[in-house]
N, C-alpha and C positions, 0 to 999 in steps of 0.2 A: 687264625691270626688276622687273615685279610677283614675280616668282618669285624672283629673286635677292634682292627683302625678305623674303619668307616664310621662304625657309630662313637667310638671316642673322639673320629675328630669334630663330630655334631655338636660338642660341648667342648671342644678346644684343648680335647687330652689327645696326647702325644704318646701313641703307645710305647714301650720300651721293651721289644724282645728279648732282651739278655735277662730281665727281672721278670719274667714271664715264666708259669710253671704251669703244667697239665698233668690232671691226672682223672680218669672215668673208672668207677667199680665194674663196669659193665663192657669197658675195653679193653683186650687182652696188648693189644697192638695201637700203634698212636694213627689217628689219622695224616695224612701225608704231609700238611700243610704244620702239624705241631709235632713232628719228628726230634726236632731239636730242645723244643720245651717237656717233652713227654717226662713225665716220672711213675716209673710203674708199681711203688709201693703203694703212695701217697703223698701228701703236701702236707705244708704247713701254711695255716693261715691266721695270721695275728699271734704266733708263737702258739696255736695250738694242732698238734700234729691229727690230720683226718687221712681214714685208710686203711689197707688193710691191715689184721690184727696184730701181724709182724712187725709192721712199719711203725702202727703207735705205740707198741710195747718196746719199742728199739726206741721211741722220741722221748715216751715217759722215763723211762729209765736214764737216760743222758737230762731230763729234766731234773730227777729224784738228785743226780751228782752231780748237776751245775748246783743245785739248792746246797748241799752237801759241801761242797766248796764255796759256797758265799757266806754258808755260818762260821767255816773253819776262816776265812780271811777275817770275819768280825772276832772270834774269838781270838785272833792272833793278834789284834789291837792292844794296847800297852795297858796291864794288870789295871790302872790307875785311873783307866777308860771303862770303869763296870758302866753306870748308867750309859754310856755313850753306846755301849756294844748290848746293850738290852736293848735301847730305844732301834738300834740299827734291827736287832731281832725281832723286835714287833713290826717296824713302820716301812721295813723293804723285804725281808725274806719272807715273811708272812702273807701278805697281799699278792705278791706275784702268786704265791700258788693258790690263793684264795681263788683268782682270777681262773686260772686252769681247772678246778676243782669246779668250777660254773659252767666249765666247756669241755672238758674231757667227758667221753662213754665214762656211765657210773663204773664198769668194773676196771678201767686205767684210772679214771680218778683216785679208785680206794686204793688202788697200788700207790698211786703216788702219794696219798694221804699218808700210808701205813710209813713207807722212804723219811716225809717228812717227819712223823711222829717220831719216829727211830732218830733220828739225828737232834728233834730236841729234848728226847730221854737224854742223848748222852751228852749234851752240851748245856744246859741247863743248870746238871749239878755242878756241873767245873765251874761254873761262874755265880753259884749262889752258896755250896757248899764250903768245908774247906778239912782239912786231916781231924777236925777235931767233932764232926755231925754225925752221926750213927746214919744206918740204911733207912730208918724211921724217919729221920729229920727231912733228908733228902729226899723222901720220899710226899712230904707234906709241902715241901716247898716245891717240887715240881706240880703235884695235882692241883695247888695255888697257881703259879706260873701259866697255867694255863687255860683258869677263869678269862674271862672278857673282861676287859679294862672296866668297864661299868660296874663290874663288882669289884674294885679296888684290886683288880691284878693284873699281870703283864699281857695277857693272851695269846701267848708263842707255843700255843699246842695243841693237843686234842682236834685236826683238822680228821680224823677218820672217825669222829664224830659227827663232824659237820659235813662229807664230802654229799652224802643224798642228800640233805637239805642243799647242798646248794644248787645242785642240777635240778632240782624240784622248781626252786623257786626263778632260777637261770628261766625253764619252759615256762612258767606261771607269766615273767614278766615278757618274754616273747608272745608268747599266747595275749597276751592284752594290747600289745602295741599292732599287732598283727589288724585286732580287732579294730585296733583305732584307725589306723590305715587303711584295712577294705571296706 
């Protein structure tokens, strides 16, 4: 900590110990000086939890039912609010885990993919179906529903589709910028 104020204060940053978190794979015990910041499963950084296995299968999963409960508050929005609670479905819950799905370990990611995918099987049809569509109907408007807007549809699904493309491409664009920089 004393070292990380020396060189923050070289740039005029003000470290702030209480917002301060440590965590080493290779440390069973905190060094002395970060006793107080120590976290011995893992952290989180930018919302995305790094550590060991336990710790991010314990952050994904509170991930997978925050997501879980942000569609349930959109679908609780007033019957008369569909587009409103669609566009909420593509343009906020979607992207956040897009975002994770770029940065989580491939095999947390598909866990969480799989969470999401699960929650817009079953919300999907409540808001596009209604008593009078067979399992067929519902079944053609979700596999719709979850095209990319660019082929005239919603895109609120199918992310365990897309969870290895995104870490692929997450390293591709790392790996370049890397390049550009050394």
């Amino acid at each position: 900590m004393a070292s990380a104020a020396r060189v923050g204060a070289l740039v005029d940053a003000e470290l702030s110990p209480t917002k301060c978190v440590a965590w080493s794979p290779g440390a069973p015990v905190p060094p002395p000086d970060l006793t107080a910041q120590w976290q011995s499963g893992g952290v989180q950084q930018f919302s995305i939890p790094v550590g060991h296995r336990d710790f991010v299968a314990a952050r994904v999963a509170a991930m997978a039912a925050e997501h879980a409960a942000g569609v349930a508050a959109i679908v609780a929005l007033p019957e008369e609010e569909l587009q409103t609670k669609l566009l909420l479905c593509r343009l906020c819950a979607g992207p956040r885990v897009t975002y994770a799905l770029r940065s989580l370990h491939p095999d947390a990611g598909a866990t969480l993919a799989a969470a999401v995918d699960a929650d817009v099987q079953r919300t999907v049809p409540t808001l596009l179906c209604d008593a009078t569509d067979g399992a067929g109907v519902c079944a053609v408007l979700l596999a719709r529903a979850a095209l990319p807007v660019r082929m005239k549809a919603l895109g609120v699904g199918d992310r365990s589709r897309v969870a290895a493309a995104a870490v692929v491409a997450s390293s591709a664009d790392a790996a370049v910028h890397q390049g550009l920089s050394g």
